[in-house]
VEXTOR-62999 format. One record per residue (C-alpha): residue in one letter; x, y, z. Coordinates in pm, whole numbers, plus 32768, in hexadecimal, padded with zeros to 4 digits. Layout:
BEGIN
AXYZ;...
This chain:
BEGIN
XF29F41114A40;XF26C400D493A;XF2223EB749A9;XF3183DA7491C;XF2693C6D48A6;XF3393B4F4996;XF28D3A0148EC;XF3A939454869;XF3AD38AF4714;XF327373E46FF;XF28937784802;XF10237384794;XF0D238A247DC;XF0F638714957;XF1AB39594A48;XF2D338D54B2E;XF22438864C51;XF15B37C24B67;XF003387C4B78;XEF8638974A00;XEF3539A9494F;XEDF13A714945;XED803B264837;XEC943C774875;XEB393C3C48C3;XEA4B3CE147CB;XE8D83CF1483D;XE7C93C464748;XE6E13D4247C1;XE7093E91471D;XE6E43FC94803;XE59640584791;XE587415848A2;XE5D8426F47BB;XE4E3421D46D9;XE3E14206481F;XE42D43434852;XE3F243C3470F;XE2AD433646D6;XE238437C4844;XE1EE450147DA;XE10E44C8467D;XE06043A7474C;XE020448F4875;XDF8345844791;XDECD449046CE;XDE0E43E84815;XDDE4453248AE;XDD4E4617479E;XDC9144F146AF;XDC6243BC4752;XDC15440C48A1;XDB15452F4807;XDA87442E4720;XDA4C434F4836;XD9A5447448FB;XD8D744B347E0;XD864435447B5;XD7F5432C4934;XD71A44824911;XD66A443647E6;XD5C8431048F4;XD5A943EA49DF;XD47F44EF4A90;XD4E546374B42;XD53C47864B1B;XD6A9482E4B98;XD63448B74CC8;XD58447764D48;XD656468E4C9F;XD63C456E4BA0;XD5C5441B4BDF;XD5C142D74AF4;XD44C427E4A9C;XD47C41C44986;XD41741D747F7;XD32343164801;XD40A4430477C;XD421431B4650;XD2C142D04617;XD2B1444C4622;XD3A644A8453A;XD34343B5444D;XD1CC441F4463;XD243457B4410;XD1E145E94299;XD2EC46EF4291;XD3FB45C242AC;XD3BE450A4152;XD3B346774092;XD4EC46E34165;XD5A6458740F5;XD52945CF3F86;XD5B547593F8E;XD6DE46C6401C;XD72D45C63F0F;XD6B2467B3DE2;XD79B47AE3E51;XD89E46CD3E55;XD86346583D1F;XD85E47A13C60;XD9BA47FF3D1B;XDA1646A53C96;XDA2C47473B33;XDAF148253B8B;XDC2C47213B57;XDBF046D83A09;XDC15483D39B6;XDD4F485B3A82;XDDCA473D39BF;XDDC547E0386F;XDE2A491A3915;XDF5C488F398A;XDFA547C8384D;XDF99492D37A5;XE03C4A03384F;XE14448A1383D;XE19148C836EB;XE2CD49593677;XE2F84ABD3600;XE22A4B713700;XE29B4C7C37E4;XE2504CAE3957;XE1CF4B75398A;XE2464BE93B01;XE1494D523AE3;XE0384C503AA2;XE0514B553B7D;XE06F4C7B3C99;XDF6E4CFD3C3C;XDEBC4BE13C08;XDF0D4B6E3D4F;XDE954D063E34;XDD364C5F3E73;XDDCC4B4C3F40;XDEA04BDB403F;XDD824CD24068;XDCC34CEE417A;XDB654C3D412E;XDAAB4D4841F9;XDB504E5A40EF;XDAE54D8D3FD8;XD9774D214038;XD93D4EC2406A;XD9C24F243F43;XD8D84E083E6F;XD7CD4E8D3F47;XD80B4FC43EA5;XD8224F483D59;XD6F94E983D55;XD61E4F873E04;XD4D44FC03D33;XD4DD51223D88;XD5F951C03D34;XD6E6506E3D07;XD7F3509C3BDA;XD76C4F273B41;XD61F4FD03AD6;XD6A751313A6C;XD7B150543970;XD66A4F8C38FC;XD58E509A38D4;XD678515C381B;XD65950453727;XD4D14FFB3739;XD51C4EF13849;XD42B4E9E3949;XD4164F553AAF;XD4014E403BC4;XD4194E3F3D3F;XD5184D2E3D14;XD58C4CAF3E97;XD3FF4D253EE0;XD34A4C3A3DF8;XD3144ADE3E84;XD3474A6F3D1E;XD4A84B283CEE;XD5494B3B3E41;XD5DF49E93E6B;XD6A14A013CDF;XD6F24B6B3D35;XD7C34B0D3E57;XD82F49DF3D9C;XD8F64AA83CCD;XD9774B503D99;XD9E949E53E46;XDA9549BE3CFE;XDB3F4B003CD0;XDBEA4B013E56;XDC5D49683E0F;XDCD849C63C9E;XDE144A313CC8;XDE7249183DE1;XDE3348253CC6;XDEB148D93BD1;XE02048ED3C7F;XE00547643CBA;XDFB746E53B62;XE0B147D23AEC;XE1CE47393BE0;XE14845EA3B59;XE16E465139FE;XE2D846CA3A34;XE2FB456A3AAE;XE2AB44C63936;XE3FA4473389D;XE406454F376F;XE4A5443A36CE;XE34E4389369E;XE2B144A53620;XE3AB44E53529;XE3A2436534BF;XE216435D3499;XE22C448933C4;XE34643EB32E4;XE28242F532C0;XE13E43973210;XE08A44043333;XDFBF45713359;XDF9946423486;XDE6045AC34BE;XDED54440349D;XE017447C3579;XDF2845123666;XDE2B440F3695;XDF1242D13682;XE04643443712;XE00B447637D0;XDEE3441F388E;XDF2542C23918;XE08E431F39A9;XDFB144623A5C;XDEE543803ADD;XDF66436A3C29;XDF5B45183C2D;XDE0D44CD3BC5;XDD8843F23CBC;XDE5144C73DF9;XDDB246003D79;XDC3A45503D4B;XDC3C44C43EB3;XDCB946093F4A;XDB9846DF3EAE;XDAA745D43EFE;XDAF845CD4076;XDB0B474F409E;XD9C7476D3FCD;XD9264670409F;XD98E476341DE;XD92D48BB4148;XD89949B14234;XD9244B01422F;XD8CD4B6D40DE;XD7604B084113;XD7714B96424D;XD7F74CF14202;XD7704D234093;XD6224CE940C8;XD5E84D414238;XD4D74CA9433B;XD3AA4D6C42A8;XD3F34D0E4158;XD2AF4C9040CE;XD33A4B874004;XD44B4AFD4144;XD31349F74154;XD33A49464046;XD4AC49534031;XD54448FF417E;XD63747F8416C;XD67346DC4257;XD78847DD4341;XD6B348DB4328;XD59C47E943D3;XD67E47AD44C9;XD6D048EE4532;XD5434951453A;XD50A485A4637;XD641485C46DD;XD65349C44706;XD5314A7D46C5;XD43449AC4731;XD543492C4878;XD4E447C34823;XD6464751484E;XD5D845AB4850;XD52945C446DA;XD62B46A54676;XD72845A346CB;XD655448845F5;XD651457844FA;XD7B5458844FE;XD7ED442C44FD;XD703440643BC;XD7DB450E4369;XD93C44484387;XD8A542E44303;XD851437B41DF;XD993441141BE;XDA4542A641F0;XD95C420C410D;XD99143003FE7;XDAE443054007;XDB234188403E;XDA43415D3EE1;XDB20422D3E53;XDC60416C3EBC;XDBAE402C3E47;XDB6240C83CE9;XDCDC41633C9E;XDD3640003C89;XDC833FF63B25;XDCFC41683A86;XDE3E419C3B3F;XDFA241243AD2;XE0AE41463BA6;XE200412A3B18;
């Protein structure tokens, strides 16, 4: 049934028994319960799997005990320890100077990508696939089959350099090798990730531009370096801070290429790898977990120096 409006014209609006009208009622308060409830999930996760661990963590690392007996807080020894400890400055050192060398691996990406960019090549796809195989690898597959390349005895790297009059080296077994060996191999599995992202960013660069700049007198080079680069930055700068955080958190390769009776593992443990010694091996779970929270400032401060330099290199827009 439709209802019939019954105020009378000249009325002011007003019904006939006189009562006025009333428009709707709308709410100035949005209903947000939706959006509650669809935030309640990620935040469940995030509290229960990171922050409460985190918080875990921080109360052992001032803590005494063992897990049988249990842990009690006693205060700042696990981090007079820990800091006392001379493996923990040459751990920190490993850690950032393999970081570093997977570092340069973006640069290389970059001109990758800008090559395989230009027009006129084909299966620019085939390459970026295969490009891409070491990533979605498994990094236990990969660390054993660069175990095998590099293996002084029989390892393909030395039978390819001796067949040219190259030098035969233990390379993951000399303290003077190990750490740049399975740096390399840092930037091989993190190459094609990079490479895929600066290449998205690239297809990003209105062609227009390009086209201009080289209308306009410029070379490859030129183009590249004043027109090219600055509108990857932002590519750039995503890729750099991703291969600095996961650098800063290697463990597996170390772990599986070079083993625990490896005898150059002392002088190229990094800060995880610390952390899992004590942790695990030695079943010091409270310096393990000051380790780990070394560990995680470290991460936060390299990566918020980062964020404070892109302001001076990056251009957005």
């Amino acid at each position: 049934m439709t209802h019939l409006d019954t105020r009378k014209p000249g009325t002011g609006g007003r019904y006939p028994d006189g009562n006025a009208a009333r428009e709707p009622e709308v709410s100035r308060h949005p209903d947000n319960r939706w959006a509650a409830l669809l935030l309640a999930g990620p935040l469940l996760g995030l509290a229960v799997f990171y922050l409460w661990p985190l918080a875990r963590t921080l109360v052992l690392s001032f803590s005494e005990g063992n897990p049988f007996q249990g842990y009690r807080i006693e205060g700042l020894g696990n981090w007079a320890q820990a800091l006392k400890d001379p493996h923990l400055p040459r751990a920190l050192g490993n850690t950032l100077l393999y970081a570093g060398i997977v570092l340069l691996g973006v640069p290389l990406a970059m001109v990758t990508a800008a090559l395989m960019h230009q027009g006129g090549l084909r299966g620019r796809g085939l390459y970026r696939t295969l490009y891409f195989l070491p990533v979605v690898t498994m990094p236990a597959a990969v660390a054993m089959v660069w175990r095998y390349i590099y293996n002084g005895d029989f390892g393909l790297l030395n039978q390819v350099l001796g067949f040219f009059g190259g030098p035969h080296e233990a390379w993951v077994a000399d303290p003077d090798t190990a750490l740049f060996a399975v740096a390399v191999v840092g930037v091989w599995t993190t190459f094609g990730t990079n490479l895929v992202i600066l290449a998205a960013g690239l297809d990003a660069i209105p062609a227009s531009v390009v086209e201009a700049a080289g209308i306009d007198g410029a070379g490859p080079v030129r183009v590249f370096r004043h027109i090219t680069a600055p509108l990857l930055s932002p590519s750039v700068f995503l890729v750099s801070t991703l291969s600095v955080i996961g650098s800063l958190q290697m463990f597996d390769l170390l772990f599986i290429m070079m083993g625990r009776n490896n005898p150059a593992l002392r002088d190229s443990k990094t800060i995880v790898y610390l952390f899992y010694e004590e942790a695990f091996v030695r079943n010091d779970r409270p310096l393990g977990a000051v380790i780990a929270i070394i560990a995680l400032a470290i991460t936060l401060v390299v990566t918020a120096v980062q964020f404070r330099l892109q302001r001076r290199w990056v251009h957005y827009g």
